[in-house]
C-alpha positions in Angstrom: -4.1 67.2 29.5 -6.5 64.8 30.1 -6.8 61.1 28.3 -8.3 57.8 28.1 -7.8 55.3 31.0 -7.9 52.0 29.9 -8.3 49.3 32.8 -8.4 45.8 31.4 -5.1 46.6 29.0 -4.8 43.1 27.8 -3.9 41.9 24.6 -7.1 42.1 22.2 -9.4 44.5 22.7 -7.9 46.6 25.9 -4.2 47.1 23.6 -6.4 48.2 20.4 -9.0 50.6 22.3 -5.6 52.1 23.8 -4.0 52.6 20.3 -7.2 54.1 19.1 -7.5 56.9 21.5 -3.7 57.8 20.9 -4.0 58.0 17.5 -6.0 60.4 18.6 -3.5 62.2 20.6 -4.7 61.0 23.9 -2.8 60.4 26.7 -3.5 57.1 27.8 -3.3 55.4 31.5 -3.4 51.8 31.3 -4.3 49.5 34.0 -3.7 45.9 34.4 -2.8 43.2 37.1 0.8 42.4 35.9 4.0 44.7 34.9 4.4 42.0 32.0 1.3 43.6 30.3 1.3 46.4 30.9 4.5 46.2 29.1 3.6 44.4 26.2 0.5 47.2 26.2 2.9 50.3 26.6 5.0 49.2 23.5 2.0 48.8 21.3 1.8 52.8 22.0 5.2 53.4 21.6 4.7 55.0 17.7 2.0 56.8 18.4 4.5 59.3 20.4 1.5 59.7 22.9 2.4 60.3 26.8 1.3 56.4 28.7 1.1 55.9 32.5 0.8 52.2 33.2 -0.3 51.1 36.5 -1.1 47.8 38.6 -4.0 47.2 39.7 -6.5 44.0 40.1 -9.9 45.8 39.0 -11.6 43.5 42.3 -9.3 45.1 44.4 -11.0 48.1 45.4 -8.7 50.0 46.9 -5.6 49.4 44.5 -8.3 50.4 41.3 -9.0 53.4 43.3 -5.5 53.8 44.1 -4.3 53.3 40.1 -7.6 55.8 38.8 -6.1 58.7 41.5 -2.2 58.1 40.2 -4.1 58.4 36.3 -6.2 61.7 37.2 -2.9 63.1 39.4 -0.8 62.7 35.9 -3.2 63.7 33.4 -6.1 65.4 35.4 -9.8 64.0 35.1 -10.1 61.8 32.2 -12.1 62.3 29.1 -12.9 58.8 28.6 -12.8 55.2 31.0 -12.6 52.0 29.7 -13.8 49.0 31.4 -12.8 46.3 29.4 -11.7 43.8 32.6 -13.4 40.2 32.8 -13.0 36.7 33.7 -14.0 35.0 30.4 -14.8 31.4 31.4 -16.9 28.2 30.0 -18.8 27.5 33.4 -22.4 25.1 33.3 -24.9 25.8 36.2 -23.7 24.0 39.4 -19.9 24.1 38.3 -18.6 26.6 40.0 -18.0 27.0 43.9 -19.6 30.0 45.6 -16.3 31.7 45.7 -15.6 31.3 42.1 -18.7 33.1 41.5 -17.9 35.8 43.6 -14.8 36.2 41.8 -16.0 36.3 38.7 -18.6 38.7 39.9 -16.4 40.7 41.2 -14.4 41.3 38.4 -16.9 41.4 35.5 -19.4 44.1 37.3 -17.7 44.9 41.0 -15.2 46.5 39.2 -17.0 48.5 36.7 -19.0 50.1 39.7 -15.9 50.8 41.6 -14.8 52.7 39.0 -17.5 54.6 38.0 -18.3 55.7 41.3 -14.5 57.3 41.2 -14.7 59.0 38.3 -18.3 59.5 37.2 -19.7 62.0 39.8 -16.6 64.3 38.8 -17.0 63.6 35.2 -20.8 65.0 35.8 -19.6 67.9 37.9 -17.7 68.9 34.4 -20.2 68.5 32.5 -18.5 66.1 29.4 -16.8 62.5 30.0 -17.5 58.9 28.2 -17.6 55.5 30.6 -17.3 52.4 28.5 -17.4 48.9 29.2 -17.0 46.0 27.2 -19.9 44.0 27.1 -20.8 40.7 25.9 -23.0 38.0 26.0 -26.4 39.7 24.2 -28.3 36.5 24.7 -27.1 34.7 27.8 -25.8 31.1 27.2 -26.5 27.8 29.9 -22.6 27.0 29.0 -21.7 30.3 30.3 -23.3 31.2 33.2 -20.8 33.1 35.3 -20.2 35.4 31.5 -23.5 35.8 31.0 -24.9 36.9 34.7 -21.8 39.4 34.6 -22.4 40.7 31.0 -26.2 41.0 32.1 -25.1 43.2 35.6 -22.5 45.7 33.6 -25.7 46.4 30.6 -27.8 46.9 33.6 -25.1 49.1 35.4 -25.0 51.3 31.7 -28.8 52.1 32.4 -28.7 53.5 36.0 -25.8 55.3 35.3 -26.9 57.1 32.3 -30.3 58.0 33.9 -28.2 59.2 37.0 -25.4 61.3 35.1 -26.5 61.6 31.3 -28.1 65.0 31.2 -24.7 66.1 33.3 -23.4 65.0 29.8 -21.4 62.0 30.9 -22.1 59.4 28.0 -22.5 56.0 29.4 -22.4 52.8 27.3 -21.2 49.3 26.7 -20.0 47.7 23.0 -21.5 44.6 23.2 -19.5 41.6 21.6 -21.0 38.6 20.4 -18.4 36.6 19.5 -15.0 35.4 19.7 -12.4 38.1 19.3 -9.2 37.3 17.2 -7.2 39.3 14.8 -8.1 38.8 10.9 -11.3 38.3 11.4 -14.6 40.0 11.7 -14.1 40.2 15.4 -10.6 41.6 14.7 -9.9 43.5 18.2 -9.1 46.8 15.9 -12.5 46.7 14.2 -14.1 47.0 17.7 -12.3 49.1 18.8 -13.7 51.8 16.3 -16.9 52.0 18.8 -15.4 53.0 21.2 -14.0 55.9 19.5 -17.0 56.7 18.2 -19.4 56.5 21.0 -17.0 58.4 23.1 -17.1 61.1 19.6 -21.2 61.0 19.4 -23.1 64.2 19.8 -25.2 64.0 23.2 -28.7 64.0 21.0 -27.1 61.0 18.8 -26.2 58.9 22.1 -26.1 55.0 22.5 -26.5 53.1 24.8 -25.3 50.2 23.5 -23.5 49.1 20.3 -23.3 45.4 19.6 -20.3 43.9 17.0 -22.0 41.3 15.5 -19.0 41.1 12.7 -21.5 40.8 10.0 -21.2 44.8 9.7 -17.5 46.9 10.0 -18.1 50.0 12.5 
């Protein structure tokens, strides 16, 4: 049966976007770099009673994501929905960082995204239905973020080519947006985002977004 895959299964928003789906009675795949969260993530998913696959993988390491997306689809067949919610969330002024810290970052807030789609999006097209999320961030780029912002401004404009490349196959591309801090108990509580996700991935194709941004003045 096929499920959500959830790459980027981190405590906050990853964790709660995973519990969301299997209330849904979703299988869920989750990816991470380490066993020790993917643990923590599998747990959380415990009650739900739903089948979870968890699986290492660095999301810039192309050939272990690709690896950990073919183990996801081998278990549960072509997923309905991907969730790229991977990124290196750092405070970094122009001139900080070194070349290679860049890249790194680069590499795991957009590099990553693109690997992935390109795994699972042509496929999802060739069916005809499929959602590709991605956590965005950063509406308004900030000086004291600069790595964040640059990568926040290459996944929203990775969301437009791919949804003029595979939308009227009826693969529903889009990033939630977050503009703020997340925290439980707060308006920026990781369960209140997650509610977009479920619901862009649940939109009608003639009601599509491209983008939802959580602002936490207004509850999904």
């Amino acid at each position: 049966m096929p499920g959500a895959v959830i790459i980027g299964a981190g405590p906050g928003i990853g964790q709660s976007v995973a519990r969301r789906f299997a209330r849904e009675g979703l299988p869920i795949a989750l990816v991470a770099r380490s066993e020790k969260t993917l643990t923590a993530a599998a747990e959380t998913l415990s009650p739900t009673g739903v089948p979870v696959t968890s699986l290492v993988a660095d999301s810039s390491d192309e050939h272990a994501l690709r690896a950990a997306l073919d183990a996801a689809i081998e278990e549960f067949g072509l997923p309905d929905v991907v969730v790229y919610n991977a990124a290196i969330i750092q405070s970094d002024s122009l001139g900080e960082l070194s070349v290679s810290a860049h890249l790194e970052a680069w590499a795991v807030n957009v590099v990553g995204a693109i690997t992935a789609a390109a795994h699972v999006v042509p496929a999802m097209a060739e069916r005809g239905s499929g959602s590709f999320l991605i956590t965005g961030g950063m509406p308004e780029p900030k000086p004291e973020y600069v790595s964040l912002s640059l990568g926040k401004a290459g996944v929203r404009s990775l969301v437009t080519l791919l949804g003029e490349q595979y939308g009227a196959s009826g693969v529903h591309v889009a990033t939630v947006t977050v503009d703020g801090p997340v925290a439980p108990g707060t308006d920026f509580d990781p369960d209140l985002i997650a509610e977009h996700y479920w619901r862009l991935h649940t939109q009608p194709q003639h009601a599509w977004e491209p983008e939802v941004l959580h602002t936490g003045r207004t509850a999904p």
